[in-house]
LUMKEVO-900587 format. One record per residue: x, y, z of N, C-alpha, C in turn. Coordinates in steps of 0.1 Angstrom, whole numbers, plus 2048, in hexadecimal, padded with zeros to 3 digits. Example, Ala and Ser with C-alpha at 12.3 -4.5 7.8 and 13.67 -1.06 7.14 Angstrom:
REM residues 2
8847C784E87B7D384E8847DF84E;8807EA8478897F584788180084F;
***
This chain:
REM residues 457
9391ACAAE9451AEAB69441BDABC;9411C4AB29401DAAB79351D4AC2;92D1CEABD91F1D1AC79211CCAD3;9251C1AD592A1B9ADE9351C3AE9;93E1CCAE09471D5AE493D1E1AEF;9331E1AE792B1ECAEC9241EAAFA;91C1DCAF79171D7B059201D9B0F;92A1D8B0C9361D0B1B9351E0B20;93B1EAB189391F3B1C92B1FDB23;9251FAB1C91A203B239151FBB2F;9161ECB339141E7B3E91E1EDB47;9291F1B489381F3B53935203B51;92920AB4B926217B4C919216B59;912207B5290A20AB6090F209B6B;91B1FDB6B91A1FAB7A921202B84;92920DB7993021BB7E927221B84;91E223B8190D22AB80907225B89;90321EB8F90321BB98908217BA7;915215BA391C217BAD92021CBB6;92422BBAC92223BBAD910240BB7;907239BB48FD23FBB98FB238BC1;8FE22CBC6900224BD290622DBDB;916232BD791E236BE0919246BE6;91524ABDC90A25ABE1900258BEA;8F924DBE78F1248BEF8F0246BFD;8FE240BFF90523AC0E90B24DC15;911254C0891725DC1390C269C11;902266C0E8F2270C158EF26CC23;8F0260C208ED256C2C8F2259C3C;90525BC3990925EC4290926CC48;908273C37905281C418FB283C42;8EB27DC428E127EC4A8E127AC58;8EB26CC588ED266C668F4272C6C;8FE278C67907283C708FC28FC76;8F3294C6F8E829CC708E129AC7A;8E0286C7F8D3286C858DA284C8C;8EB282C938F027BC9F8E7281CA8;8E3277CB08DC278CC28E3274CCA;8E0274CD68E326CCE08E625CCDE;8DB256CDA8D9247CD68E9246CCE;8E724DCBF8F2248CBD90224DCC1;90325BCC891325DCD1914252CDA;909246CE090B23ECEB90F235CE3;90C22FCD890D222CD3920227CCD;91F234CC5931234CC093C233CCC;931236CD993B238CE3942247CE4;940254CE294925DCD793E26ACD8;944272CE193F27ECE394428FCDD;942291CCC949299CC99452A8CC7;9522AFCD094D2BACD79532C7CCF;9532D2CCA9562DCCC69562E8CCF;95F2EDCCC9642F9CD396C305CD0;97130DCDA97D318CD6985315CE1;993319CDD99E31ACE799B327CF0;99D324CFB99C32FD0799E32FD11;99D337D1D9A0336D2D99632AD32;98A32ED2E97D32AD3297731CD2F;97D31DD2097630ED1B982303D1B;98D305D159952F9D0E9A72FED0A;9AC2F8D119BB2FCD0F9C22F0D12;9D02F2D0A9D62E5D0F9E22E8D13;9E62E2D1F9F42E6D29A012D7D24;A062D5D1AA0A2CBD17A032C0D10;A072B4D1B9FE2ADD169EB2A9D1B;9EA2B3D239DF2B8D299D52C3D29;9CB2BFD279C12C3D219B82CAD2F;9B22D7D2D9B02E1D399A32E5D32;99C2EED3A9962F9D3A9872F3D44;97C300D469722FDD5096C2F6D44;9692FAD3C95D2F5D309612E7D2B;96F2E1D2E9722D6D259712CED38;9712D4D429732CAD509642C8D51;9572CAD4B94B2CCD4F9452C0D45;94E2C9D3894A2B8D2A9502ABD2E;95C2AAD3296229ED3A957295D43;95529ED4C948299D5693F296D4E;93629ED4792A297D4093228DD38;93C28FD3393D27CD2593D274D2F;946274D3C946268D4493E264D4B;93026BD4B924269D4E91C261D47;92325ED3891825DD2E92024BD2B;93424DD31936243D2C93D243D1E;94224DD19946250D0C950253D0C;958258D0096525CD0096626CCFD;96D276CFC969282CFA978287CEB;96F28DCE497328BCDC9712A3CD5;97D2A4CD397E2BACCC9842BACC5;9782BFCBB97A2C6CB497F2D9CB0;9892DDCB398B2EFCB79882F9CAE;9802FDCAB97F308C9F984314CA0;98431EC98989328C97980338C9A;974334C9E96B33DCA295C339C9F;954342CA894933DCA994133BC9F;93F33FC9193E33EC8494032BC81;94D32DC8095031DC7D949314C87;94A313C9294530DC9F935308C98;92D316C9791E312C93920307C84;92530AC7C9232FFC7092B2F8C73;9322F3C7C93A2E8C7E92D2DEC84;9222E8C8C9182DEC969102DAC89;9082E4C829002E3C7B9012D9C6E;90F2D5C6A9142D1C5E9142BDC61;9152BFC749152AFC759252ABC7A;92A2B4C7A93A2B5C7A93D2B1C8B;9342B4C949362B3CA79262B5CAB;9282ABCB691F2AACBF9142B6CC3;91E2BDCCA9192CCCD79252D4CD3;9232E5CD492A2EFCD892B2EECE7;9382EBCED93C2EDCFB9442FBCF8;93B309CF8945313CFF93831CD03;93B32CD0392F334D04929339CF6;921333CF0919334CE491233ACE7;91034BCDC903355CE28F534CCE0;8EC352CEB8DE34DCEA8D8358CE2;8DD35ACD68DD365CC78CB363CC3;8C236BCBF8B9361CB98B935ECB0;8C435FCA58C9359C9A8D1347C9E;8D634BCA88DB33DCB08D1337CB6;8C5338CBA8BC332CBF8B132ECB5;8AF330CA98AC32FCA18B1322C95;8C131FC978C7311C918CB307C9B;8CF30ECAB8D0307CB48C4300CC1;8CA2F7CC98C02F5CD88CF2FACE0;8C7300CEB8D4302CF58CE2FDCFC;8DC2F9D078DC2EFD118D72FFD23;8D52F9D2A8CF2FCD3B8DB308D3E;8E8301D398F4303D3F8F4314D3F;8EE31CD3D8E9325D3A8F5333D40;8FA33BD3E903348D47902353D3E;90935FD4490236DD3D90E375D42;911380D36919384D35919390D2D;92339AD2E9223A7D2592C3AED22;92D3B1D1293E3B3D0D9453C4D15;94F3BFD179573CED1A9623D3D14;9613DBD149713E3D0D97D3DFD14;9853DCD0D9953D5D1199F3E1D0B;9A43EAD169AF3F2D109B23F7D1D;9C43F9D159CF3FFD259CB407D2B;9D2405D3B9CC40ED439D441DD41;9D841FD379D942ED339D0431D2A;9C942DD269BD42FD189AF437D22;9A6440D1A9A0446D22990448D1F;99143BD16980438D0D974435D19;96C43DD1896443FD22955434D22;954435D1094742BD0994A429CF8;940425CF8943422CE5947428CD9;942434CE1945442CD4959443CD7;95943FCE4967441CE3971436CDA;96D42CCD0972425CC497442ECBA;969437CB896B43CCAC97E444CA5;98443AC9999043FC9399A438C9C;99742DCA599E424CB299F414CA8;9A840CCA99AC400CA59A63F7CB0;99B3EECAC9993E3CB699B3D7CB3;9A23CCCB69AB3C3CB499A3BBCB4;9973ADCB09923A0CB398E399CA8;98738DCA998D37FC9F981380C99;98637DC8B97737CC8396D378C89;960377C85956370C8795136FC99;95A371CA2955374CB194937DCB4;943379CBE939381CC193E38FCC5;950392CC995039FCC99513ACCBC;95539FCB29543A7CA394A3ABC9B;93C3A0C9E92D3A1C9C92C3B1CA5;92F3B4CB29293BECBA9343C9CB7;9413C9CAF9473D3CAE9433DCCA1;93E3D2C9693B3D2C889293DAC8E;9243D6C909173DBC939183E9C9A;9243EBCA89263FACAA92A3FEC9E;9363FFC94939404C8C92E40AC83;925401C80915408C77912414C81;912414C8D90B421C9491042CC97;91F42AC93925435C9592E436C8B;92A432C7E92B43AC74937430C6B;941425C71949420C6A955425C6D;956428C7296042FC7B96B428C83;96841DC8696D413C9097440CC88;98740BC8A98E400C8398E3FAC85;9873EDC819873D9C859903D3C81;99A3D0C8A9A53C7C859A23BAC8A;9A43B1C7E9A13A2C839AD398C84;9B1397C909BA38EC909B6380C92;9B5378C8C9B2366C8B9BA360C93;9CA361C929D0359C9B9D435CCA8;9CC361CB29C8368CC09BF362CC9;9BB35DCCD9B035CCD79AD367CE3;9A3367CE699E375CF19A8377CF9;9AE36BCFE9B436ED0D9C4375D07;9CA371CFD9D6377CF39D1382CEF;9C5387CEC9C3393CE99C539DCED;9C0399D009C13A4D0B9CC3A3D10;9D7398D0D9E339DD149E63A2D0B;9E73A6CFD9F03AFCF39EB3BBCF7;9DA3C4CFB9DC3CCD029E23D2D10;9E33C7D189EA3CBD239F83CBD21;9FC3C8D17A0B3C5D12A0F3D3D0C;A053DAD06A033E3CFBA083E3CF2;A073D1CE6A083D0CDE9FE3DACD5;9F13D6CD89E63D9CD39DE3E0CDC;9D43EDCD39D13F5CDB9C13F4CE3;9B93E9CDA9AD3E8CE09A83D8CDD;9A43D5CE49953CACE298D3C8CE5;9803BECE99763B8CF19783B0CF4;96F3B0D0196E39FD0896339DD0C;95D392D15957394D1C957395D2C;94E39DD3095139FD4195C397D47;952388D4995C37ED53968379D4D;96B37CD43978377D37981383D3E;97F38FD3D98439AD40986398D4E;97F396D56982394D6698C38AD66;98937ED5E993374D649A1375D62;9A337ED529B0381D4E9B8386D58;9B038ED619B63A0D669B9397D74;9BA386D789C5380D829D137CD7C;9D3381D749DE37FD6C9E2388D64;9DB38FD5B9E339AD519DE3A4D59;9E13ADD609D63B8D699D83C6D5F;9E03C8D579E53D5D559D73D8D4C;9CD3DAD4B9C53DCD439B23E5D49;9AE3E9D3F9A53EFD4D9963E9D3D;9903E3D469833E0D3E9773E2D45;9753EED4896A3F5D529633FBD46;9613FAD3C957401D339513F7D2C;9473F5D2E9343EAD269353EDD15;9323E5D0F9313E7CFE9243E0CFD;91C3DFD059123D2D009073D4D0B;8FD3CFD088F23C6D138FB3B7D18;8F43B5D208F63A7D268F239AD1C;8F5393D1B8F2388D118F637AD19;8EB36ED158ED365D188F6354D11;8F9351D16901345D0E905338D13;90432FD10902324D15907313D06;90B30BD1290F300D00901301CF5;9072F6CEA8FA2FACE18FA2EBCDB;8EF2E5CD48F22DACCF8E32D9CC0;8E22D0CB98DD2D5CAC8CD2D0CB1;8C42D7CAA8B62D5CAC8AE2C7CAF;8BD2BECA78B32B3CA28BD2AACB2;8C02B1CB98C92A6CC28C42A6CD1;8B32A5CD28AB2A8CDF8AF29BCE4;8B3293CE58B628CCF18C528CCF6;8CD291CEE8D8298CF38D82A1CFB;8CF2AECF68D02BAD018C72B4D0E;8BE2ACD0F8B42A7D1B8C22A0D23;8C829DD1D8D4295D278D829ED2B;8E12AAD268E92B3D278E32B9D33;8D82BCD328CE2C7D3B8CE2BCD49;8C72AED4A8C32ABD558D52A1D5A;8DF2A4D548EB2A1D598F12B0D62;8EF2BED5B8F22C9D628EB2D0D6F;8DD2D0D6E8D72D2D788D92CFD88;8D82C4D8A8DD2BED978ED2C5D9B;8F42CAD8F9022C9D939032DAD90;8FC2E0D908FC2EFD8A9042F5D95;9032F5DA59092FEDA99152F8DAE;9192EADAE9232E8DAD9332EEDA5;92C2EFD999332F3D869342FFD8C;92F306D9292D315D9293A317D9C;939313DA6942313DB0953311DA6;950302DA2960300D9A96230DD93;956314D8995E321D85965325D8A;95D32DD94965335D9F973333DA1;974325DA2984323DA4990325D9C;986327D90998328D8899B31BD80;99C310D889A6308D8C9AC307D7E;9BA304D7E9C62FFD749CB30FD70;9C431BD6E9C7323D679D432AD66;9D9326D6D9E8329D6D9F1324D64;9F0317D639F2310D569F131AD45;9E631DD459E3326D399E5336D37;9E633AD449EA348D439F934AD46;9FF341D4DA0E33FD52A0D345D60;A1C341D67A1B347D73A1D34ED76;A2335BD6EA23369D6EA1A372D69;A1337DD72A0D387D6DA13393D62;A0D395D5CA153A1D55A0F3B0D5F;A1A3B5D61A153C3D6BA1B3CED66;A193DBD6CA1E3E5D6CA2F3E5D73;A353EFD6DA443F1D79A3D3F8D84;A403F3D8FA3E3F8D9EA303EED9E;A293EAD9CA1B3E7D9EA1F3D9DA4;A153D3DAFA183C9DB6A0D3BCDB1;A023C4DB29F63BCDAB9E93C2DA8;9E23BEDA49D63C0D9A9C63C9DA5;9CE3C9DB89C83CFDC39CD3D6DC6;9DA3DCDC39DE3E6DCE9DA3F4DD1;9CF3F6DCA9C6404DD49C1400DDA;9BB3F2DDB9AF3ECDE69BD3ECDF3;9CA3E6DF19D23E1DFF9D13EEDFF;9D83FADF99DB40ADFE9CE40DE05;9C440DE049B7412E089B540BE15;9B73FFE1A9B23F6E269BF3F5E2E;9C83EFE289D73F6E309D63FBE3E;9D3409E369D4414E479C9410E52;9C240AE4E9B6406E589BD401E62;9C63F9E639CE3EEE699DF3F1E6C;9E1400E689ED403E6C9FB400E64;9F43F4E589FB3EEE54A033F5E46;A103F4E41A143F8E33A093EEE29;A093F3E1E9FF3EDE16A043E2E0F;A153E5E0AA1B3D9E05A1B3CCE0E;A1C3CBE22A1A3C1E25A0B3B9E25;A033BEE249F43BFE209F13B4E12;9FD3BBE0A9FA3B3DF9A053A5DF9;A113A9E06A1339BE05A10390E09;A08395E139FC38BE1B9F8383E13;9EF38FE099E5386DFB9EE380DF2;9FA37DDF2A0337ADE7A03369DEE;A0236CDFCA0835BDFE9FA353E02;9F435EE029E3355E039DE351DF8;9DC358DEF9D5355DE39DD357DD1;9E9361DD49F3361DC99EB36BDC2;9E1372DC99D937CDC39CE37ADBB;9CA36DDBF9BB366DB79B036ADBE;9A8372DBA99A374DC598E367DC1;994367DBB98C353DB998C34BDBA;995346DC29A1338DC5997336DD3;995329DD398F322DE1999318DE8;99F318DEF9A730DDF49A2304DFF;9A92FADFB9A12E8E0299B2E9E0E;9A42F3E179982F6E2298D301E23;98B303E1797B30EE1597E31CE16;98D31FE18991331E1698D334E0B;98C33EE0E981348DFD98F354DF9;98F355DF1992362DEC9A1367DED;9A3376DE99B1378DE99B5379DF7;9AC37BDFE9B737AE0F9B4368E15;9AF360E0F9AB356E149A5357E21;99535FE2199135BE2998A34FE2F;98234BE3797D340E3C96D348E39;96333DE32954348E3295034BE3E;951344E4D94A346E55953356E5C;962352E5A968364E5E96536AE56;96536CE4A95D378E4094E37BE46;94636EE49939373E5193637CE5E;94537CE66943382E72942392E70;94C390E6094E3A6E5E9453A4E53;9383A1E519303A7E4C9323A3E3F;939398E3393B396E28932382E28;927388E1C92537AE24929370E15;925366E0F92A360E0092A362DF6;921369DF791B377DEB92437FDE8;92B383DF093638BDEF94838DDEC;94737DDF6955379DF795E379DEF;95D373DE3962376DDB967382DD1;96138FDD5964399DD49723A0DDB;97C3A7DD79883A8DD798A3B4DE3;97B3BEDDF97F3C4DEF9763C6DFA;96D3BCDF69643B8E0696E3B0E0C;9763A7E0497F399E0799139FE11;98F3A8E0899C3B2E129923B9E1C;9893C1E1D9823C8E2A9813BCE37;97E3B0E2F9763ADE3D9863A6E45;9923A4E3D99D39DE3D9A33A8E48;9A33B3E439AB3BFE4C9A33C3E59;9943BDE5998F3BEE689903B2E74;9933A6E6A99A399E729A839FE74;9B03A1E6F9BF3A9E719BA3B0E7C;9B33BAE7E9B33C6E899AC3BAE93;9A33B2E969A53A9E9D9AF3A4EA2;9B939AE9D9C5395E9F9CA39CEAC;9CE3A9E9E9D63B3EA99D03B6EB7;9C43B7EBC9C23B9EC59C63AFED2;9C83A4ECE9CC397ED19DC39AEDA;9E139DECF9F039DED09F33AEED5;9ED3B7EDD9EF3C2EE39F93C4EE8;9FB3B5EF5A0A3B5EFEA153B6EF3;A133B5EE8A213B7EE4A213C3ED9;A2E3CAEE2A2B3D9EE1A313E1ED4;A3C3D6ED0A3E3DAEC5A3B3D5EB8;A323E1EADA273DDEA4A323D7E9B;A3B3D6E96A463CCE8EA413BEE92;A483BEE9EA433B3EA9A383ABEA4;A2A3B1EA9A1E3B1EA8A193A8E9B;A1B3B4E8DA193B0E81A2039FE7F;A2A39AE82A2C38CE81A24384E89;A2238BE94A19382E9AA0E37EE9B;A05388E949F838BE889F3382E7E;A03382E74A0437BE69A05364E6C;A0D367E79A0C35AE809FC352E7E;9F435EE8B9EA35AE8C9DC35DE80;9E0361E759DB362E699DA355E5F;9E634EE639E7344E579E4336E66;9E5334E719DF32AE779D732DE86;9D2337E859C8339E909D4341E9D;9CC344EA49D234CEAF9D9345EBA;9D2338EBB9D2330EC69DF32BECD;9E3323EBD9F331FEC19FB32BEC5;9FC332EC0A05341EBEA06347ED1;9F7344ED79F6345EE2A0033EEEB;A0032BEE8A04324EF0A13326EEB;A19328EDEA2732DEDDA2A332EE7;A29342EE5A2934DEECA2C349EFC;A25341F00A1E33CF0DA2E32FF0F;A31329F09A3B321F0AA4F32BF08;A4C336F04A5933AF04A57345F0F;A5334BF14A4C353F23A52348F2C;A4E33AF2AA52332F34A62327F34;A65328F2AA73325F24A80330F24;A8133BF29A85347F2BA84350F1D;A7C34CF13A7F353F05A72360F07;A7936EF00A70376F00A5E377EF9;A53377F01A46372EF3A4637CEEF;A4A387EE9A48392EE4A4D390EDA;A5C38DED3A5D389ECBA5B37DEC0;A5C380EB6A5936FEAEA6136BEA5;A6E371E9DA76364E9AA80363EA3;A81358EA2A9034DEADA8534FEB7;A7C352EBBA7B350ECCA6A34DECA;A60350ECAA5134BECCA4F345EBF;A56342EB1A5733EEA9A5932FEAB;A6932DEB3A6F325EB1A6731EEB9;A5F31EEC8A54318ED1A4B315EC8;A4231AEC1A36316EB4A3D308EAD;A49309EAAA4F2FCEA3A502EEEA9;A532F4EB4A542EEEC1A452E4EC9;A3B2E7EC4A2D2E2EC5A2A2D6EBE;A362D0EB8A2F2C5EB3A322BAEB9;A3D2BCEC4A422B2ECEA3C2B7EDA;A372A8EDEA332A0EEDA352ACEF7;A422ACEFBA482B3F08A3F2C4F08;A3F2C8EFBA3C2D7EFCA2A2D9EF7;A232CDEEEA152CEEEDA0C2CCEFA;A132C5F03A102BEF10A152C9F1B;A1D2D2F17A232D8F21A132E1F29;A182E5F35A092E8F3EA062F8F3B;A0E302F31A0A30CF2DA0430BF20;A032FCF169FB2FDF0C9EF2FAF0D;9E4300F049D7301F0A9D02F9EFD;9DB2FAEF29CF2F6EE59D72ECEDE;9DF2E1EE79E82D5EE19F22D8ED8;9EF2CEECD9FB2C9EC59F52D3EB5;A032D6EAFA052E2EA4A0E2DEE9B;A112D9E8EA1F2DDE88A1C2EBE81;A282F1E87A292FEE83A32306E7A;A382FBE71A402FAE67A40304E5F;A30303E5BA26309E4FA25318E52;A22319E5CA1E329E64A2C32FE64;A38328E68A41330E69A4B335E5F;A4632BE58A4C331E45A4533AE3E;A39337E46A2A345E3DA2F351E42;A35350E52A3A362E56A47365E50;A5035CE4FA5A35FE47A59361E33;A4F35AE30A4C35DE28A49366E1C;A3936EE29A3637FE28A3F386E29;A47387E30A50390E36A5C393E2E;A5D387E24A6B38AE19A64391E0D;A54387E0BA51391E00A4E39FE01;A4A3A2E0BA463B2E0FA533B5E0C;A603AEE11A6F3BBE10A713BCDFD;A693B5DF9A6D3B1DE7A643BCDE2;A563BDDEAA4E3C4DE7A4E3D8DE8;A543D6DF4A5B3E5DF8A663E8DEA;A6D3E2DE5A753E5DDFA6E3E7DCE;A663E0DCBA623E2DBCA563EDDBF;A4F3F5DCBA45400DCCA4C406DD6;A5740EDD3A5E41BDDEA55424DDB;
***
């Protein structure tokens, strides 16, 4: 009977015992399978899982909507592939890499340094861009370069490639540099707590720092901490027919992607629709309007309310009909003064060549002698061409109304162009107009400038 007792038992020890090594067995298995996920197998799960950080750039969510350039670019490739898309969010680029390496996601979709310690566990993808960290502090602060940290508090999140590059100055200059690591911050929260002057310093990178400053502008990040560095998504060694996708899906589409940068698009959503500014300060240009202004006779505040209703002060914003920049120009009129694509997008080639179409205009509108006058009339033919403004003009001359002026009287004829009797009439030269649009844009400018006069006496 004992013995018998014994058998039963040490048999229900094997089959523990084996069952146990069966089940070890299976979950090696899977996390070998997670190790080797390829292409072959993200197509068969259907299920493309992506890892990331929260930011302007890559991944944010506006409700129930899901934003950024890096997650509008992953979108396109899954639905190229046919998959579903599937984020993972980590907490810094630290976690990110063993999140890839561990089997845990697909691809890093953000800017992962091309480190040679990162090039060494990772493949990177074509997607390739370059970039270099700058100093983020108020525009009262007076740090010239890196020695100027030394016994200074610099804010940023563990494990970032700005805390790698702030911890490595610290060795060179002695230790001297206070590293405060805030975790629950992301870059773009970081630089408004500077421009807020919560906090007194951070890093960023270049174009992170540019893009902020259409929105938080109070900040001056004109001083280099770094070389230039490259960065690009990343995906694990063993996932070569993933990155061959990745690569011959991007290529064909590279300068397309490049262009959507440029735009921004959604970022308003993420930054909000208010800038944080200075008292008296209008926006993130106004030495460039003070500087070009006088060229044109013009006050500088109507100048910046120009740019307020064109672009809301984005020098990166492209609109559906191909206007570039903070004055919305047209590429082929930026071509005529000398600014050719290369450039446009720049904030004060984009005002230079804007205030020599302006001194154009004006030459247009001479006969009317008074420059109050004039300036609406300018602004008219700024937002829909000169043309109509002509045949206006040309319809209240002949209706007894004065063309010199423009509201109630060459205004009210512009409105007046969208009906038969007056597009047909035998002083119109350039047809039919609704001029709805144009005559709300002069009224427009003209209220914000009086808002604008009042917050920069």
């Amino acid at each position: 009977m004992l013995n018998a007792l014994k058998r039963n038992i040490l048999f229900i020890c094997l089959v523990l015992l084996c069952f146990s090594a069966c089940q070890q067995a299976k979950n090696n298995d899977n996390e070998q399978q997670l190790l080797l996920n390829d292409l072959p197998q993200i197509l068969e799960q259907k299920e493309l899982c992506v890892i990331t950080l929260e930011s302007s750039l890559s991944y944010f969510t506006d409700g129930d909507n899901v934003m950024g350039y890096e997650y509008t670019l992953c979108s396109d490739y899954t639905e190229s592939l046919g998959v579903d898309l599937r984020f993972i969010v980590a907490r810094n680029l630290e976690e990110m890499r063993q999140l890839l390496l561990s089997g845990k996601g697909d691809i890093i979709v953000y800017r992962m340094p091309m480190s040679k310690e990162n090039k060494e566990l990772m493949a990177f993808a074509n997607n390739v861009q370059k970039t270099s960290p700058v100093l983020i502090q108020s525009l009262n602060d007076t740090i010239t370069d890196a020695t100027g940290l030394v016994g200074r508090q610099v804010y940023t999140r563990k494990y970032s490639r700005y805390w790698h590059l702030l911890n490595n100055l610290n060795e060179e200059l002695g230790g001297e540099i206070d590293i405060v690591e805030v975790d629950s911050l992301n870059i773009d929260q970081l630089i408004r707590k500077v421009a807020e002057g919560t906090y007194s310093l951070t890093v960023a990178d270049y174009e992170v720092a540019m893009l902020n400053r259409m929105f938080v502008p109070n900040f001056n990040s004109s001083v280099s901490l770094g070389l230039e560095q490259e960065y690009a998504w990343a995906v694990r060694k063993t996932s070569s027919e993933l990155l061959n996708s990745i690569n011959s899906w991007y290529e064909p589409r590279r300068l397309y992607y490049e262009k959507l940068k440029n735009r921004n698009h959604n970022l308003k959503k993420y930054f909000g629709e208010s800038s944080f500014q200075k008292v008296g300060q209008i926006s993130p240009f106004d030495s460039l309007f003070q500087i070009y202004a006088p060229q044109i006779g013009w006050d500088w505040r109507l100048l910046a309310a120009l740019s307020y209703h064109e672009s809301r002060f984005n020098p990166q914003i492209i609109s559906y009909a191909g206007a570039v920049g903070l004055m919305q120009l047209m590429p082929r009129t930026a071509e005529r003064f000398g600014v050719d694509s290369t450039m446009i997008f720049e904030p004060e080639y984009n005002i230079s060549a804007s205030v020599q179409y302006i001194k154009r205009l004006d030459g247009y509108f001479r006969k009317v002698k008074d420059e109050q006058e004039r300036k609406k009339f300018i602004l008219a033919s700024y937002n829909s061409g000169p043309a109509h403004i002509f045949d206006a003009r040309a319809l209240a001359e002949k209706y007894g109304k004065n063309p010199d002026i423009w509201f109630n009287s060459v205004e009210n004829y512009l409105l007046l162009k969208n009906q038969t009797e007056y597009y047909n009439d035998s002083v119109c030269k350039f047809g039919y107009f609704r001029g709805n649009h144009t005559a709300r844009y002069v009224r427009n400018v003209f209220d914000t400038y009086q808002v604008y006069c009042g917050i920069n006496k």
